[in-house]
C-alpha positions in Angstrom: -12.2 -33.7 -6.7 -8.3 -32.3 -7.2 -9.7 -29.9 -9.1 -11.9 -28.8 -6.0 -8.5 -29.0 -3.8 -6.8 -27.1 -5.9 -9.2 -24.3 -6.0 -9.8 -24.4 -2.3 -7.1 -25.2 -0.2 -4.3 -22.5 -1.1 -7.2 -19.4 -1.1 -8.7 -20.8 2.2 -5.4 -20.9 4.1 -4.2 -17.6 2.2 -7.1 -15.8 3.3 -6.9 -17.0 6.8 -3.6 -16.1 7.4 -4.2 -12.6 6.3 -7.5 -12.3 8.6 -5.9 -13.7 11.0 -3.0 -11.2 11.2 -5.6 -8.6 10.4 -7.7 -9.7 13.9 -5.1 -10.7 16.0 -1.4 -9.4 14.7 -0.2 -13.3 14.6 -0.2 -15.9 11.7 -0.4 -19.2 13.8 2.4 -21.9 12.9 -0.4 -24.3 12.0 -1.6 -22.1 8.7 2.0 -22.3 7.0 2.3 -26.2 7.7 -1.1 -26.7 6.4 0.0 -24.8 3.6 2.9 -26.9 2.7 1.0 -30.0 3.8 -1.8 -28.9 1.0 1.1 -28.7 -1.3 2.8 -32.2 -0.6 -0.7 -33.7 -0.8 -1.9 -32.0 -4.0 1.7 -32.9 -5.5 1.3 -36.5 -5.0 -2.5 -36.2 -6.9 -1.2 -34.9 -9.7 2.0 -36.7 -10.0 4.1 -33.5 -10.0 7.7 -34.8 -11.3 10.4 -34.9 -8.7 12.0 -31.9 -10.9 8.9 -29.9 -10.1 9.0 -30.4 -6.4 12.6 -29.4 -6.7 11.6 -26.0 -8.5 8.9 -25.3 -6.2 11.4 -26.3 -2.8 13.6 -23.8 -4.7 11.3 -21.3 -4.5 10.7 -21.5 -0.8 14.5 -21.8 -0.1 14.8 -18.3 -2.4 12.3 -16.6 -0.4 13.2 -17.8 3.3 16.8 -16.7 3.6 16.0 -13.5 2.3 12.7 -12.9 4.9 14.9 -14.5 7.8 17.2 -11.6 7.4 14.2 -9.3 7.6 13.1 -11.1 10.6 16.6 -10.6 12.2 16.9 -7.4 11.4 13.3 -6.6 13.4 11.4 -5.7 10.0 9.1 -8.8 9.3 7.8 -11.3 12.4 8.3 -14.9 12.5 4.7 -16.0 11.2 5.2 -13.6 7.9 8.5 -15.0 7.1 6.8 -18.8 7.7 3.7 -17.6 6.0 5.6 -15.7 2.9 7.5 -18.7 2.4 5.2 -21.5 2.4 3.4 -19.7 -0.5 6.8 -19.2 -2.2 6.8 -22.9 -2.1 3.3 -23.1 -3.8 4.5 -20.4 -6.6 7.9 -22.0 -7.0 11.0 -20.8 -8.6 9.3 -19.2 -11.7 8.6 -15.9 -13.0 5.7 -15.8 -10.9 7.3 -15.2 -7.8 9.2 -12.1 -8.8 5.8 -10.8 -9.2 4.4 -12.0 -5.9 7.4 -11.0 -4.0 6.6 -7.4 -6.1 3.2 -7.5 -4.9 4.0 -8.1 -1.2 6.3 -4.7 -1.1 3.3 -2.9 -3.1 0.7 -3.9 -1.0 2.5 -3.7 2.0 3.9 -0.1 1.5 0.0 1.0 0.5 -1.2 -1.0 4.1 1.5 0.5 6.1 1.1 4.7 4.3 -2.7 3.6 5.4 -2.1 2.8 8.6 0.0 5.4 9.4 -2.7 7.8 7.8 -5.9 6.1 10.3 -2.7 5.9 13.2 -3.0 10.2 12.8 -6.5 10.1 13.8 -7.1 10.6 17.6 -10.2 10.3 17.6 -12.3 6.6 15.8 -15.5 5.4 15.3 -17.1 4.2 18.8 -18.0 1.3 16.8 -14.9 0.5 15.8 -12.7 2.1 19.0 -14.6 -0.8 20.9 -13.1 -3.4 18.5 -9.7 -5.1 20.5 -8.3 -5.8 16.5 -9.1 -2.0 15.2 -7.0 -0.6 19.1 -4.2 -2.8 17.6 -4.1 -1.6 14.4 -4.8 2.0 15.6 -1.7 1.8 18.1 1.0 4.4 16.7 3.4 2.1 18.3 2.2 -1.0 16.5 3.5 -3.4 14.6 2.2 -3.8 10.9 0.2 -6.6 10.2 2.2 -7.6 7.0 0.0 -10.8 6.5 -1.9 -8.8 5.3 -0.1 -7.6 2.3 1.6 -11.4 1.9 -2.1 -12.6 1.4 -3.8 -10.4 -1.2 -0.2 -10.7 -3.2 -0.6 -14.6 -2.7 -4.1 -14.3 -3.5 -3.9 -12.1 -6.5 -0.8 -14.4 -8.2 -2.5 -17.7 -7.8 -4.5 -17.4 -10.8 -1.2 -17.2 -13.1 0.5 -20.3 -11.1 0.6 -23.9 -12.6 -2.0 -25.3 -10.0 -4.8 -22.9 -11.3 -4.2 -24.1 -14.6 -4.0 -27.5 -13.8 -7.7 -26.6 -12.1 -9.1 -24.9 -15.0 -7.8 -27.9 -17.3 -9.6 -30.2 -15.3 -6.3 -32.2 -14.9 
């Protein structure tokens, strides 16, 4: 059944943060306190040693200062930096979240050149032109939906973490 956890509740929440920023521009408080909620609980299952929870608080409290200055500075919104960091705090302080934190400026440079690319367009798709999400998007004075990026980079660094392992160990 951890096993089952383990393999479901990080993806589930991941995904729906970045779907949700993808439909609606906003990553709702309740997906990053799930998030660290599924981490506390799965922690206590497996009997993650206090110096584990300290490595992977570490890696939250790398992650947030640095995203909080972004958020100051008016380049990341207050659901990304929640979001970003709640998964920082699933990764930990390990080589793994230099990667993810590289992933999030890859995939967020490649969603933002495409955005700006479709944002060019005058002219959409009725089908999609009728879609409140796609006028957002479309908007040339927009926001980026960054959640997006922080997702698929969460997404595609979860199978190197120490909780997939666990799951493919069986505990």
């Amino acid at each position: 059944m951890i096993e089952a956890a383990i393999l479901v509740i990080f993806p589930m929440l991941v995904a729906f943060g970045g779907a949700s920023d993808l439909l609606t521009m906003t990553i709702r408080n309740r997906v990053s306190v799930l998030l660290i909620a599924g981490f506390a609980g799965l922690a206590l299952a497996t009997g993650l040693p206090l110096s584990g929870w300290g490595m992977h608080a570490l890696g939250l409290l790398v992650v947030f200062p640095v995203c909080f200055g972004f958020f100051a500075a008016g380049w990341m919104g207050g659901g990304d930096v929640k979001f970003i960091s709640a998964i920082a705090l699933w990764i930990g302080l390990t080589p793994e979240l230099g990667v993810f934190v590289l992933l999030v400026a890859f995939f967020g440079m490649l969603l933002t050149f495409a955005l700006l690319f479709v944002r060019k367009f005058e002219v959409v798709p009725t089908v999609l032109a009728t879609q409140d999400w796609f006028a957002r998007l479309h908007d040339r004075k927009g926001g980026i939906p960054y959640g997006i990026a922080i997702a698929v980079a969460g997404l595609k660094i979860y199978p190197s973490t120490e909780w997939f392992q666990l799951a493919a160990q069986g505990i």
